[in-house]
Structures are given as C-alpha cells and as structure tokens.
Steps between C-alpha positions, in 0.01 A plus 500: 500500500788288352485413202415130420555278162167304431507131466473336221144310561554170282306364239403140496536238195340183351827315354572192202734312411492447103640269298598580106205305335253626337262260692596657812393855372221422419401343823668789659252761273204293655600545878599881455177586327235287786753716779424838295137349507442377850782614718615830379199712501497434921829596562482858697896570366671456191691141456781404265499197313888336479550278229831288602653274179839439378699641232362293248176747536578781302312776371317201257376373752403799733324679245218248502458545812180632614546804727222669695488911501381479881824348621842522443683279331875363513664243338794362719768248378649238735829279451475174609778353573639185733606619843914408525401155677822328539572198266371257724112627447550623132540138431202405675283742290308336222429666218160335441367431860265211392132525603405332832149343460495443096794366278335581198475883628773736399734544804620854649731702315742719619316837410165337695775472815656814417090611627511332792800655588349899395177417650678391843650742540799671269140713416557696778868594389376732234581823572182593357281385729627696786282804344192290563281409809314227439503285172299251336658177316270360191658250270394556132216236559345628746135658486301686706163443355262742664509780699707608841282739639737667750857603466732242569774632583304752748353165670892367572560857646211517728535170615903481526475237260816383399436197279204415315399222353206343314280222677459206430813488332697346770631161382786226530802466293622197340746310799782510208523838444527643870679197622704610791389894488309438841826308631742747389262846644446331805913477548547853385247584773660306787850559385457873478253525821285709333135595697238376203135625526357143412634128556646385172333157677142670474622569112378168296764388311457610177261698541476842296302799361415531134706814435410556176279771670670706811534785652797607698623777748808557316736576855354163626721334240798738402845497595556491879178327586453194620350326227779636246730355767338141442512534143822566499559178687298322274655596203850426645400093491488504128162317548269748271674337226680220594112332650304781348379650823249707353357858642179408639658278763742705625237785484301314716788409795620873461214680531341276800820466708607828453208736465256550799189261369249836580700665208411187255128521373336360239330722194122445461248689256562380123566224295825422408667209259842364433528271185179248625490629845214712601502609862102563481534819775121544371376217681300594865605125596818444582503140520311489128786755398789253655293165372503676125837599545617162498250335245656784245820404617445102445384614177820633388722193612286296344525692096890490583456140524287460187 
C-alpha cells in the first residue's frame, strides 16, 4: 500500500476585532467568559479564539486579556491602511463621515470604516484563516447569555451551512449610508454577466444582517470565490469610506446573490445580545420574539435621543 500524507483536519475559530481601550477589554472579558460558559462546553473539537487589534495593542494590553485553558488562543495584529485609491477618491474620503440620522451623534471615523472594510471582506485575506473551517465573528459586545446546547459548528457541517446568522436581526440601513451600493452591485452584476443565486431585485434595499454574531464557511468567502470577487469590486469604488458602506450591507448582497440560499440558515437555541439588542431565541413564539425585538430596539433609539 502506498504510502499516504494525512490531511491536516482544520480547526475552527470564534474571531474579534479589538480596539486599544480599556473599555473595549473589558467588554471583550465579558463575551469570552459567557462563550467559555455557554458555547464552549458543546463544542465536540477544540476551537481557537483569534484576537485581531492593531499595533497599538501590545503586550499591556494583551495581558489582561482573559484566556480560556479549553481553547487556544492567538493574538493577531492587522495594519490598516487606505487601499492606493487614485487622487480623485482620496479626496472624496472624509475623515469624520458625519452621522446620518442625528447631528448631535458623533460621526464615523476612519478606524470604524477601516471595520467595514475587514469585516467585508479583507478578513478573509489573512493567511491565518486558511488553517480554519468554519469561524465565528463576535464583536467585543456581543453576549451569548445562556446556553447552546449543540455544537455549532457541527450543525453548519451537517447541514452544509455556509452562513449563519441570528434571527430576528435582519434590519434596514440608514438610505445615506448605502446610497448607491444596490445601484453600483447591480452594474457589476450585469456588466460582468455573472449567474447570481438570488435577484439583487428580491434583496430590499438596505436591507442587512446584524453581523455582530456570524458564522462563516471560510472557502465561501476566501480568495477566488465569488463573494471575495464582489468585495473586491466593492472596495475598488472607494465607497466603504468615502459613503461609509458598512459590512452588514454588503454582507447581506454577498452572501444572498452569491451563496445558494439552502446554505444560509438562521441560528436558533439561546439568547443572544448586542449592546441593547436581545434576539430572545428563548421565545416558543416567533412573532412575540420578532414583536420584542423591535420594542427593545425602539427602546434604544429612543435613550440615544434623550
């Protein structure tokens, strides 16, 4: 019998971006310890938990870090830096991108773009990633408050899950801020005659998934697919940070025009929040889970406004 070199069988991840604030570590302490609590201890294979941040989180910084024993644990720096946009957008790109709905709210700033832009899709040019199947994005504010009682990334194997996403957090953007992103995909589609698995017309406009909590098939986005494709596109317009396009938008045309819609499910089984936003998975009634959805979220407009 020949003889054959085994595989490597890759791990999967849950992945943050970090900020160097002392505010953000501790919000990002909260979320790892309620994932050791009530994800972890379901999970069949060990995960690793990436920490992405810039330079300016050094060893200070990381070493108050909470780290759980029953995962591994990497800290991963990114450089964020403008894409060599000719003259003609540089000048276009504010360096304060005010905020849409409320003048007396702070506007955008370059390093909230700079997110858009990672979270889009210059994620998926880490070269670490490619040693990982699937992988789950948390922002340092989000919380899963109670207990997954099945492996999660075992449920997007077994059901060829691609993307997952949490219901009912499936929203509208404000008009400003993806002004001309439906316009501009549907050219790239018709100019490129590229075979999408959905309508961008059966897209709303605007419409887009919370994804402060996903999970990902990490081929379905890397280099050479058609979503990385897309973003590419996208981010050759300027328009992340020139009309702060944000992530969750362009998430949302990506993954429906380019992803076959059986591969896109929503997660169900635990309660998860992000900043006032509960998704109340709990519930048995989905309309009483949707109607509370959106009283919570009228909630939180209204303190902003106070």
């Amino acid at each position: 019998m020949p003889f054959r070199i085994p595989m490597k069988i890759k791990k999967n991840c849950i992945l943050y971006l970090v900020r160097s604030s002392q505010n953000d570590i501790d919000m990002l302490n909260k979320s790892i310890s309620l994932v050791s609590l009530n994800l972890i201890p379901a999970l069949k294979k060990k995960i690793d938990i990436i920490i992405f941040h810039e330079k300016s989180f050094d060893a200070s910084y990381q070493r108050k870090v909470q780290q759980p024993n029953e995962c591994g644990f990497i800290f991963q720096e990114v450089n964020f830096i403008l894409p060599d946009y000719d003259d003609k957008i540089k000048e276009k790109i504010l360096t304060i991108y005010p905020h849409p709905s409320e003048t007396s709210l702070p506007g955008f700033s370059m390093g909230y773009r700079y997110m858009c832009d990672f979270f889009s899709g210059s994620l998926y040019e880490q070269t670490l990633l490619k040693n990982y199947s699937y992988y789950l994005r948390l922002d340092t504010d989000s919380f899963i408050l109670s207990k997954i009682k099945y492996d999660l990334f075992e449920w997007m194997e077994d059901k060829k899950c691609e993307y997952g996403f949490i219901l009912p957090a499936v929203d509208r953007d404000h008009p400003k801020v993806v002004e001309g992103l439906w316009n501009q995909t549907s050219k790239y589609i018709s100019e490129n005659n590229i075979k999408t698995q959905k309508s961008i017309n059966n897209i709303p406009d605007g419409q887009f998934y919370y994804t402060n909590f996903e999970i990902g098939k990490v081929s379905s986005f890397s280099e050479g697919s058609q979503y990385y494709n897309f973003y590419r596109f996208i981010r050759s317009t300027g328009n992340i940070f020139i009309k702060r396009w944000g992530d969750a938008p362009i998430k949302m045309l990506g993954v429906n025009l380019f992803i076959n819609r059986k591969a896109i499910r929503p997660v169900h089984g635990f309660v998860y929040q992000h900043s006032m936003t509960y998704n109340l998975n709990l519930l048995q009634n989905n309309n009483l889970s949707i109607f509370m959805f959106k009283v919570i979220r009228r909630f939180k407009k209204l303190c902003k406004q106070q």
